[in-house]
C-alpha positions as CSV (number, residue, x, y, z in Angstrom):
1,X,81.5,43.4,99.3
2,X,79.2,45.3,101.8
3,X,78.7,49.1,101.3
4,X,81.0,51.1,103.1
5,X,80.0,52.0,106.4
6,X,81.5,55.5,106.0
7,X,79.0,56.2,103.0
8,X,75.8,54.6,104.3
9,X,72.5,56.9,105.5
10,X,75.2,60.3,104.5
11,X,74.1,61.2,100.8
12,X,71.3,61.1,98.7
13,X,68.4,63.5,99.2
14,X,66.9,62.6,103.1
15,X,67.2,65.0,105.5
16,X,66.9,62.4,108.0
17,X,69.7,60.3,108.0
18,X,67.8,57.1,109.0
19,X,65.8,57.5,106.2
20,X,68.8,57.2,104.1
21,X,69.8,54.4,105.9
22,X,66.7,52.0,104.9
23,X,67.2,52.9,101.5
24,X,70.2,50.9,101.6
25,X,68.9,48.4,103.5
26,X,65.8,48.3,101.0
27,X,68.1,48.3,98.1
28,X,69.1,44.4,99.0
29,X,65.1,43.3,99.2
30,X,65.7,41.5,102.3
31,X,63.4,38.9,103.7
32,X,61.4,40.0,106.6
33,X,61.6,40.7,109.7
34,X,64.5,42.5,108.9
35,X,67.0,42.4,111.5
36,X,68.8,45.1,113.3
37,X,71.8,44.3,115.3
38,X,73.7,45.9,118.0
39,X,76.0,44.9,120.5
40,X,78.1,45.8,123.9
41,X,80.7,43.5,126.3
42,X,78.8,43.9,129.2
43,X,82.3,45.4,131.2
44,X,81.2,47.5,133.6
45,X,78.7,50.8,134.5
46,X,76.6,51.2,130.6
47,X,76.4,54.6,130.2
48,X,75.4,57.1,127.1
49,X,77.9,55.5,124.7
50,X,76.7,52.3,125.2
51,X,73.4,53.4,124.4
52,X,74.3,55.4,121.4
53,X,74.0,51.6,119.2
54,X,70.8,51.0,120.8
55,X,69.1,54.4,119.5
56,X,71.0,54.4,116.1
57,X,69.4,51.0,115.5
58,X,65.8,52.6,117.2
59,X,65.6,55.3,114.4
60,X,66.2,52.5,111.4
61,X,64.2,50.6,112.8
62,X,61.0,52.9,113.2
63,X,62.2,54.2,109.6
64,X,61.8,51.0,108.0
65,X,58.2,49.9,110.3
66,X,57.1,53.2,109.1
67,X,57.7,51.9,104.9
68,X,55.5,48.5,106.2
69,X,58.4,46.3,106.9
70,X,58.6,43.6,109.9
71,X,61.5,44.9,112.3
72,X,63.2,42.9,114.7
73,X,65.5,44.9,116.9
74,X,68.0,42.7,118.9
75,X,70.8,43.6,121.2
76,X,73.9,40.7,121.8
77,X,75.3,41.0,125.5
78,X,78.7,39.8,124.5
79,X,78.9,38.3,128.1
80,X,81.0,35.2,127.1
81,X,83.9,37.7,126.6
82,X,86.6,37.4,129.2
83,X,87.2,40.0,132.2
84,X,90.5,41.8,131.1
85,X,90.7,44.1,134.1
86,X,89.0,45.3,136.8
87,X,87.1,48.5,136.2
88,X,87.1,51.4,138.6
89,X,83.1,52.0,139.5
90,X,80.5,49.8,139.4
91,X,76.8,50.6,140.0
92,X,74.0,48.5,141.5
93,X,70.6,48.1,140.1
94,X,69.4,51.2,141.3
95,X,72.1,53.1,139.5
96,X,73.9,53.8,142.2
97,X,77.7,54.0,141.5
98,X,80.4,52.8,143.6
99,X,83.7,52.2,143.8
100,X,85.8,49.4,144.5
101,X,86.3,49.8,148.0
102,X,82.4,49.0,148.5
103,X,82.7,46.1,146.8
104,X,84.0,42.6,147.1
105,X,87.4,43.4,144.5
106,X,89.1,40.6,145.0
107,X,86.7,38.7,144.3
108,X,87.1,40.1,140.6
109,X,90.4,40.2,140.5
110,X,90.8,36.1,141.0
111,X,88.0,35.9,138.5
112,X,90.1,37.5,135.4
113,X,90.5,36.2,132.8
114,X,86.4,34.1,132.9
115,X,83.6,35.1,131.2
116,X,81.6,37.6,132.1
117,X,78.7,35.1,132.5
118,X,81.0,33.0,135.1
119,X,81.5,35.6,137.3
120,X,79.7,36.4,140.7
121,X,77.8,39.6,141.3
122,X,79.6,41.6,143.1
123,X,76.1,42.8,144.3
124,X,74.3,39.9,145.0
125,X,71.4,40.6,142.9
126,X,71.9,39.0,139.6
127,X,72.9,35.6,138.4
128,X,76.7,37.1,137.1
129,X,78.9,39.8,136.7
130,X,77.7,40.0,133.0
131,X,73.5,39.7,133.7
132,X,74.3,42.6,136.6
133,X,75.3,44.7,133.6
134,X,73.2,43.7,131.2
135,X,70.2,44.2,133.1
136,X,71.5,47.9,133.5
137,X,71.5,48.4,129.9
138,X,68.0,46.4,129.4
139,X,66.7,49.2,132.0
140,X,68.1,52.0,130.4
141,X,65.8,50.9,127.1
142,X,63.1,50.3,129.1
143,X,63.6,53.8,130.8
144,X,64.1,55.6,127.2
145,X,60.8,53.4,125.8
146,X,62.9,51.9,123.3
147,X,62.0,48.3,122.9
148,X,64.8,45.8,122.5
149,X,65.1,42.2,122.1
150,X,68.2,41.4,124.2
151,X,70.3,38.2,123.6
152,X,73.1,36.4,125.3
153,X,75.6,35.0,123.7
154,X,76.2,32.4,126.8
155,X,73.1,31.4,126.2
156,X,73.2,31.0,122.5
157,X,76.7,28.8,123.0
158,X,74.9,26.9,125.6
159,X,71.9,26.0,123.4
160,X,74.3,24.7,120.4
161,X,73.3,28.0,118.2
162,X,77.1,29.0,117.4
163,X,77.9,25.0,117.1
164,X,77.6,25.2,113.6
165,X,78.9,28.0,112.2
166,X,81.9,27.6,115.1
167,X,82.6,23.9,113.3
168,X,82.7,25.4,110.0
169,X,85.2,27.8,111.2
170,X,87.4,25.0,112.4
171,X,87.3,22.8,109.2
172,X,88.3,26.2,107.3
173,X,91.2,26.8,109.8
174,X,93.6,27.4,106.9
175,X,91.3,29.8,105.1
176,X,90.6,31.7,108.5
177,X,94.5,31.8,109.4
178,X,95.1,33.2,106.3
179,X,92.4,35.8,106.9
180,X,93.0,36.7,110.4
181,X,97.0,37.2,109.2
182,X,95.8,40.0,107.3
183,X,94.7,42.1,110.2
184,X,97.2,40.9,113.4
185,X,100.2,40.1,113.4
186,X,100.4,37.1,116.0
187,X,98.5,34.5,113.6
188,X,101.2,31.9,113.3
189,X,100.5,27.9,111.6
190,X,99.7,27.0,114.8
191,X,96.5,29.6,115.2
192,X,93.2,28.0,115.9
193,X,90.6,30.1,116.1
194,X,89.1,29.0,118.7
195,X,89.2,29.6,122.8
196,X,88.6,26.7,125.1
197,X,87.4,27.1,128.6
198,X,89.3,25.1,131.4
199,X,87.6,22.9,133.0
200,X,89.3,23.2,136.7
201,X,89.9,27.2,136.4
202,X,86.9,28.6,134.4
203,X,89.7,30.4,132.0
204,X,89.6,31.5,128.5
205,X,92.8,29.8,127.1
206,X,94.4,30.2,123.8
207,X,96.2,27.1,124.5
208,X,95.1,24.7,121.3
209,X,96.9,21.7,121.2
210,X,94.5,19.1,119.2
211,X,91.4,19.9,116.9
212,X,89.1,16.4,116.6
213,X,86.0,17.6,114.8
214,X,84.3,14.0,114.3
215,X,84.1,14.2,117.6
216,X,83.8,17.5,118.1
217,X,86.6,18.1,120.8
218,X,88.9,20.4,121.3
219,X,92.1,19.7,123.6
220,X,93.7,22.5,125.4
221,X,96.4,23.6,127.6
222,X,95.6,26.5,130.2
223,X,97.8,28.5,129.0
224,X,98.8,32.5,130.5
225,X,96.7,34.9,128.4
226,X,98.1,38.5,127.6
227,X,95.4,41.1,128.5
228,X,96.7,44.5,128.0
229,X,99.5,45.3,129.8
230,X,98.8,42.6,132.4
231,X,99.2,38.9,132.0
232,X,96.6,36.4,133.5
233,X,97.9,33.4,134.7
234,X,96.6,30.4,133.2
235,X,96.7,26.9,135.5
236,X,98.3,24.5,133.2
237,X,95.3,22.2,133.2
238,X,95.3,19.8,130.3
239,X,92.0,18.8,129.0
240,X,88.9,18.8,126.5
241,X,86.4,20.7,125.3
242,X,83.1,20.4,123.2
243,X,82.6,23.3,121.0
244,X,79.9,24.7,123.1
245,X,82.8,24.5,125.9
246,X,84.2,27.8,125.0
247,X,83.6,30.7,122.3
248,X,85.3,32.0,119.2
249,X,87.4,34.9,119.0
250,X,85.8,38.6,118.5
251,X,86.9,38.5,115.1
252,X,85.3,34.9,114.3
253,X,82.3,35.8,116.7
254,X,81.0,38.9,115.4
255,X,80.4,37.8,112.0
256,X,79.2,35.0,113.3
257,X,76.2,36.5,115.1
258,X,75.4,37.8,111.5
259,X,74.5,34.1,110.3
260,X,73.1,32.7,113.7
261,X,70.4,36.1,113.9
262,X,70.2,36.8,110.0
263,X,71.4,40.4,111.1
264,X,70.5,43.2,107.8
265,X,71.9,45.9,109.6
266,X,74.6,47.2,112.2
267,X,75.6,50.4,113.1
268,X,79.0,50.5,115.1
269,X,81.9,52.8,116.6
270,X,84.2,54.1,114.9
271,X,87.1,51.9,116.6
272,X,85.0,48.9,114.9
273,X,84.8,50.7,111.4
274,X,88.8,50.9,111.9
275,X,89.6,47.5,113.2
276,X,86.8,44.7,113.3
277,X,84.7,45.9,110.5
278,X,87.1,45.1,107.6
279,X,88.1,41.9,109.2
280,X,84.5,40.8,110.2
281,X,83.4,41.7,106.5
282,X,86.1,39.6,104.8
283,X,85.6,36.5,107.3
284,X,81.7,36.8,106.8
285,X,82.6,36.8,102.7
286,X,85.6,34.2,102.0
287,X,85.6,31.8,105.9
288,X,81.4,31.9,106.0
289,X,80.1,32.1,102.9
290,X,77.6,34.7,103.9
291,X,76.8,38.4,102.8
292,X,77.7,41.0,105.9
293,X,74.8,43.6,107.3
294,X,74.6,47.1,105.5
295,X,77.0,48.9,108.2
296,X,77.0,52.3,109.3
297,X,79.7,53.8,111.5
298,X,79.3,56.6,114.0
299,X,81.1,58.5,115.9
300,X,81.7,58.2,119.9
301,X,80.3,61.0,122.2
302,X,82.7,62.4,125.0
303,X,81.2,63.6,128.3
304,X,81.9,67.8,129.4
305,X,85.1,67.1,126.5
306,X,86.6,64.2,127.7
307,X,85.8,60.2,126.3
308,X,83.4,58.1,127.9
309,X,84.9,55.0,129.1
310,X,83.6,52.6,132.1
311,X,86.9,51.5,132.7
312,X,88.5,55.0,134.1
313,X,85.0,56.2,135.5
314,X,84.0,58.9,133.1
315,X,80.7,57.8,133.1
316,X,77.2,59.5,132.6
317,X,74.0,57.3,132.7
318,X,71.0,57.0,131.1
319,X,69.4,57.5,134.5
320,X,71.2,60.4,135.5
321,X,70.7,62.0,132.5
322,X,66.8,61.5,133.0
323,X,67.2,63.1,136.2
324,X,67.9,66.0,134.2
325,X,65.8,65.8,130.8
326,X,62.7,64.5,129.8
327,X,63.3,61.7,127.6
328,X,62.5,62.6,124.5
329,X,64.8,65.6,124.8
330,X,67.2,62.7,125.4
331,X,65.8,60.9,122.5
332,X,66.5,63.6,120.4
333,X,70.1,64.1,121.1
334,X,70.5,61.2,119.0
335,X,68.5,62.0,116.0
336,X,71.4,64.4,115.1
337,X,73.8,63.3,112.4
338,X,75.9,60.2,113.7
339,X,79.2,61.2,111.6
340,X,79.9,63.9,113.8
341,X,81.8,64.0,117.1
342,X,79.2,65.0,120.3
343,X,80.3,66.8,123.2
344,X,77.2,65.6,126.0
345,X,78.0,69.1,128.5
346,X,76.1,68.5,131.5
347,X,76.8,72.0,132.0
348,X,75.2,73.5,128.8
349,X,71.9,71.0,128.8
350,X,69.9,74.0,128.8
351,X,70.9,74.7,124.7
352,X,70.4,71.1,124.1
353,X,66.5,71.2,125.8
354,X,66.0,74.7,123.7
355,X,66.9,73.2,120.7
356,X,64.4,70.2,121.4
357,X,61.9,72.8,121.8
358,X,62.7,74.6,118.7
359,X,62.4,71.4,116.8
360,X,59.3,70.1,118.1
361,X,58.0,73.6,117.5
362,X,58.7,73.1,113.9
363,X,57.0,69.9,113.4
364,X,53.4,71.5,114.8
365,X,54.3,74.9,112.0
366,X,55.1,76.9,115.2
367,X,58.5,78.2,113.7
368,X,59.9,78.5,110.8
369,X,63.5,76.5,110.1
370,X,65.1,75.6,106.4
371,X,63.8,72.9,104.2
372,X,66.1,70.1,105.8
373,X,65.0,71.3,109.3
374,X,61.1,71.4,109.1
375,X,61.6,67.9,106.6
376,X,63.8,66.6,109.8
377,X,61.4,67.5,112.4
378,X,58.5,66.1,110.2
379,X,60.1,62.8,110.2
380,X,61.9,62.2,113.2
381,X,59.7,64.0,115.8
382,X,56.8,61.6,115.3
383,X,59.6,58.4,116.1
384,X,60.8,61.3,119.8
385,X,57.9,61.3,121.4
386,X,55.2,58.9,122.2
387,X,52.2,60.9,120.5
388,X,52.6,64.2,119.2
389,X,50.1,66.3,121.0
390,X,49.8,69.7,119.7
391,X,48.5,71.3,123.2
392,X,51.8,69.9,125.3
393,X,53.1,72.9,127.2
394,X,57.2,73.8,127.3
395,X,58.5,75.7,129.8
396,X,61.9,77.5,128.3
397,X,64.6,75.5,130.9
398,X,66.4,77.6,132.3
399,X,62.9,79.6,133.2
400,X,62.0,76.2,134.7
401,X,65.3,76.6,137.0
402,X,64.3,79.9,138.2
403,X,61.2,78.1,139.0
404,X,63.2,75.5,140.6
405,X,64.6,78.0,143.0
406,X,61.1,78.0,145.0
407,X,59.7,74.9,146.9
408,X,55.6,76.2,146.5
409,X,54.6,73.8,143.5
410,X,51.2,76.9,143.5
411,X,53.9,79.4,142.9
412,X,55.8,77.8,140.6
413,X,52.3,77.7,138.4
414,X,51.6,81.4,139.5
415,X,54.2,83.0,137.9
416,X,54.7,81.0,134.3
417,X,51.0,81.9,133.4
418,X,51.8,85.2,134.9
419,X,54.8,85.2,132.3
420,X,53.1,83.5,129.2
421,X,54.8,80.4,129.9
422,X,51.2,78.7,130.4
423,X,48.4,79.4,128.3
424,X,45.3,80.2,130.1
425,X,43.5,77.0,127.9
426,X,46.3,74.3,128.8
427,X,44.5,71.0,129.4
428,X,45.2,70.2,133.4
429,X,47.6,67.0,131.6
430,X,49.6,69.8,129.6
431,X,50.2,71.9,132.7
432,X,51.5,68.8,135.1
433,X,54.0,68.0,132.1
434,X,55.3,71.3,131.8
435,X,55.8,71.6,135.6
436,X,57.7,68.2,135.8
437,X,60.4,70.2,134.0
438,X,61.2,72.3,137.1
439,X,62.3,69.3,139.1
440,X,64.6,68.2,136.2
441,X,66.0,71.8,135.7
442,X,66.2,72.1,139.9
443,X,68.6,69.0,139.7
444,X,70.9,70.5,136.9
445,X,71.3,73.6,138.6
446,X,72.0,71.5,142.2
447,X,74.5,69.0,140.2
448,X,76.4,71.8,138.4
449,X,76.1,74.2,141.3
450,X,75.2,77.0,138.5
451,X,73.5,80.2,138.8
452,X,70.3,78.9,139.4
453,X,71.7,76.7,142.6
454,X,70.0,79.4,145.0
455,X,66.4,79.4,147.0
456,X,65.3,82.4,145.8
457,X,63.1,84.5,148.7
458,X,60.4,84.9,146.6
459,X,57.9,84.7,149.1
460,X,58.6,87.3,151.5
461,X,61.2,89.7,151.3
462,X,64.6,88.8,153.6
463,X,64.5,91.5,156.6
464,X,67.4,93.8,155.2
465,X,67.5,97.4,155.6
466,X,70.1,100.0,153.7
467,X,71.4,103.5,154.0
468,X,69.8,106.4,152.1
469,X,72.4,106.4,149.6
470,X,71.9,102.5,149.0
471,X,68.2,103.2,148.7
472,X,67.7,105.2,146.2
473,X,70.0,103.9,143.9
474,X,68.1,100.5,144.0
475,X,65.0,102.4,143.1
476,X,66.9,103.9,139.9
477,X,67.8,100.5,139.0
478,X,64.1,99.5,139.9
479,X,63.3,102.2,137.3
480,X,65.9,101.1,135.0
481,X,64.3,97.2,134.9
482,X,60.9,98.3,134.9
483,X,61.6,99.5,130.8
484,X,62.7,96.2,129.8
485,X,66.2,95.9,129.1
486,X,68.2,92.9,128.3
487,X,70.3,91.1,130.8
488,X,73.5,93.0,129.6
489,X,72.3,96.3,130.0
490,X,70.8,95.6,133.5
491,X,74.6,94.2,134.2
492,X,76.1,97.8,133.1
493,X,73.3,99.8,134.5
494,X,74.2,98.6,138.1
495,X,77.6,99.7,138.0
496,X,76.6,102.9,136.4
497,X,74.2,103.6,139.3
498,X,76.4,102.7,141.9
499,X,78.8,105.1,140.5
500,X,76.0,107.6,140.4
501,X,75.3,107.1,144.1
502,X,78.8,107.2,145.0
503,X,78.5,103.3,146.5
504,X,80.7,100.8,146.5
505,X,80.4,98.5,142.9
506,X,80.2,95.3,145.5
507,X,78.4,96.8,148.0
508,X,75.7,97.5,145.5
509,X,76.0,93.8,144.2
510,X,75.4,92.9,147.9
511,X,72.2,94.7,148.0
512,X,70.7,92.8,145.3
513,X,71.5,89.8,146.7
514,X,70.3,90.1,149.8
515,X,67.5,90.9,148.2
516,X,66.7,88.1,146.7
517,X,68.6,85.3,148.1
518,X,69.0,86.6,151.9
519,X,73.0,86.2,151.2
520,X,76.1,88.5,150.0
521,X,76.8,86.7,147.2
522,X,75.3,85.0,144.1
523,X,74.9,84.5,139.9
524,X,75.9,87.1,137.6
525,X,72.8,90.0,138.7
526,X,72.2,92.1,135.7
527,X,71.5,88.1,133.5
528,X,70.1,86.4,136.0
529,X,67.8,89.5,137.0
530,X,66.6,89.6,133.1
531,X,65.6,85.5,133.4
532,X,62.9,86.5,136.6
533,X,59.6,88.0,135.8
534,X,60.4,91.6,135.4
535,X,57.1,92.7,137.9
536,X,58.8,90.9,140.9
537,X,62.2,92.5,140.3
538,X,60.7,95.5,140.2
539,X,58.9,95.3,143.5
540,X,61.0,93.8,145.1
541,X,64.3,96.4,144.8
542,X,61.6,99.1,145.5
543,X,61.4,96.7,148.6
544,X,57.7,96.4,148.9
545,X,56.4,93.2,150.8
């Protein structure tokens, strides 16, 4: 029996749990390469959830090339699987997402029920439904710099790989029946595991009617498959199929892929550590013959609190989320602990990019952090990044979205070495990376429409003029910022000195922002004055050019 998927990479004394993870694999001397497995049905838009399996089996696999192991990574497209429904967005190479309406639907729905693989683009672009999809994934490696091996299991029907291991299946139909019976309830004497495709519709039928292994045929009935809460018609065609002409079932197929790539590893969702897991691992043991992978389960991520899922449209992808991080803040989102549940807030990406800073600022001695955080950071940072260069340059983020709030790239440089933020020895390389941030923080603040979605009039000063009254109460507050205080007690101070003044509360907030955005209204003023660089508050509520 394997280990249990619950228990594997969480104990023993590694702060990193990938570490822990090739202990187990190590503990079974496997022959090398070793193999790391994961896998997706290649449904609809891939997004962060998808790639969670991808990066789980990265960090294993850089654990283990770092002990002097062989490592082959590989990735099953499980585009034989049938089309159960049609999803609600789809995006094109480009990762632009659509909807249905700027598509050919139809055209999908008459295709349910076919293999991913049989299915045309609704694009245009790729040879199938399933390689459009796939080769969305296969970018959003490519995109992370994770290199993957990916394989499809079309093909590996279509080259005779699964012919054996799907014949021994079929001569153990008995043993797998009594298996299977364990785990669903609709396995009746009749069950053969095994689904033919129709020759005149392209279907996936369960419709067995005659197994002749000699020959190696299967005859069928195109039978209505339930999908869901829908039904898919089948035709009725009666004919035959080779065992290439068709696939196993998920249950049969996933342990299969264990034999056919000589997996040693596979991490999986927690919906698989519930469900397929326990039924893959008794097929692979007592219908294959073979040992399963050390497993590991993880837990799913939701997006802003709610699940991912393709099929609804709560969907964030790698590409977007580049649009907003640098990749190996991205890259480090998944070196946390994989047993615990993941909120990915779009809105609070800031705390995620300072605690990426914090952690690489560990692994170069920068900081201090507890025994598990420095050994974590000296481990996993190396496996984040492409090379660890001591004289990289981070700009805090949401700095780099006050930054963002100016178009003048000379500006933007100005005031962080002004502020500290650049170090007057940064190598030229050092100072374009840190300035690459802006853009990335400029588009969260544009996409979340947050307090830094504002063009700051940095500069000249707007052509505003106030009464007496007004003016010297923004001079108090100029003197007030001008000490130092924190973004809470520039917030009370301004309603303390419009009080003072005898002025309006919102009146005085309108001063300020006109300001510095040329407009009534804006952010929070006491915080988001405490985030600028204090000298051009200063000057500009004194309203000097």
């Amino acid at each position: 029996m394997a280990e249990d998927p619950y228990e594997v990479g969480r104990g023993g004394s590694r702060a990193f749990w990938a570490d822990s993870v090739a202990d187990a694999i190590e503990a079974r001397d496997p022959d090398e390469p070793i193999v790391i497995k994961g896998g997706v049905s290649p449904s609809g838009v891939p997004h962060i959830g998808h790639f969670n399996e991808i990066m789980r089996g990265y960090y294993v696999a850089e654990a283990l090339r770092d002990r002097g192991h062989e490592v082959r990574q590989v990735f099953t497209a499980d585009d034989k699987d049938r089309l159960r429904a049609v999803p609600r967005q789809l995006a094109d190479l480009d990762w632009n997402v659509v909807g249905l309406g700027e598509v050919d639907a139809g055209a999908l729905g008459r295709n349910l029920g076919k293999p991913y693989t049989d299915i045309p683009d609704p694009f245009g672009c790729c040879d199938s439904y399933g390689a459009h999809f796939t080769t969305l994934l296969q970018k959003s490696a490519e995109l992370v710099g994770v290199d993957v091996e990916f394989v499809s299991n079309t093909e590996l029907y279509a080259d005779g790989e699964f012919e054996a291991v799907t014949r021994r299946v079929l001569e153990r139909a008995d043993r797998a029946r009594d298996v299977l019976a364990e785990y669903q309830n609709k396995v009746d004497d009749d069950y053969v595991p095994f689904l033919p495709q129709c020759a005149e519709c392209g279907k996936l039928t369960e419709g067995v009617t005659a197994v002749d292994l000699d020959a190696g045929e299967i005859e069928y009935v195109c039978e209505d498959v339930e999908a869901g809460d829908q039904t898919i018609e089948g035709c009725g065609h009666e004919g035959t199929a080779t065992l290439r002409d068709g696939k196993l079932p998920w249950r049969f197929e996933w342990p299969a892929q264990w034999e056919i790539l000589g997996v040693d590893f596979e991490p999986f969702g927690k919906d698989h550590a519930e469900g397929s897991w326990p039924s893959g691992e008794d097929v692979a043991e007592n219908v294959l013959d073979i040992q399963p992978p050390v497993p590991m389960v993880y837990e799913w991520f939701t997006l802003d609190g709610e699940p991912l899922s393709s099929s609804s449209g709560n969907v964030i992808t790698v590409d977007e989320v580049l649009d907003i991080l640098e990749p190996e803040v991205f890259k480090y989102f998944f070196v946390k602990n994989p047993r615990k549940q993941r909120d990915f807030s779009v809105e609070n990406v800031d705390q995620l990019v300072d605690e990426f800073d914090r952690f690489e600022r560990r692994y170069f001695g920068e900081t201090d952090g507890s025994e598990d955080e420095m050994e974590l950071a000296e481990r996993a940072y190396p496996m984040v990044v492409d090379e660890p260069q001591e004289q990289r340059v981070r700009i805090p983020y949401t700095f780099a979205a006050v930054l963002g709030m100016t178009d003048d790239p000379a500006l933007r440089e100005q005031i962080a070495r002004k502020e500290g933020h650049i170090p007057d020895d940064a190598p030229e390389w050092a100072v374009e990376q840190a300035l690459a941030r802006v853009e990335r923080a400029q588009e969260w603040a544009s996409l979340t429409n947050n307090e830094f979605n504002y063009e700051l009039k940095r500069a000249e000063m707007p052509d505003v003029s106030f009464d007496d009254e007004t003016a010297a109460a923004l001079d108090e507050l100029a003197d007030f910022i001008a000490e130092g205080h924190n973004g809470e007690a520039i917030q009370s101070e301004i309603y303390e000195t419009a009080k003072r003044n005898n002025i309006d509360i919102g009146e005085f907030f309108s001063a300020g922002y006109r300001l510095l955005f040329d407009d009534t209204e804006g952010p929070q003023l006491g915080t988001f004055i405490a985030k600028l660089d204090r000298e051009f508050v200063v000057e500009r509520f004194r309203r000097n050019e």
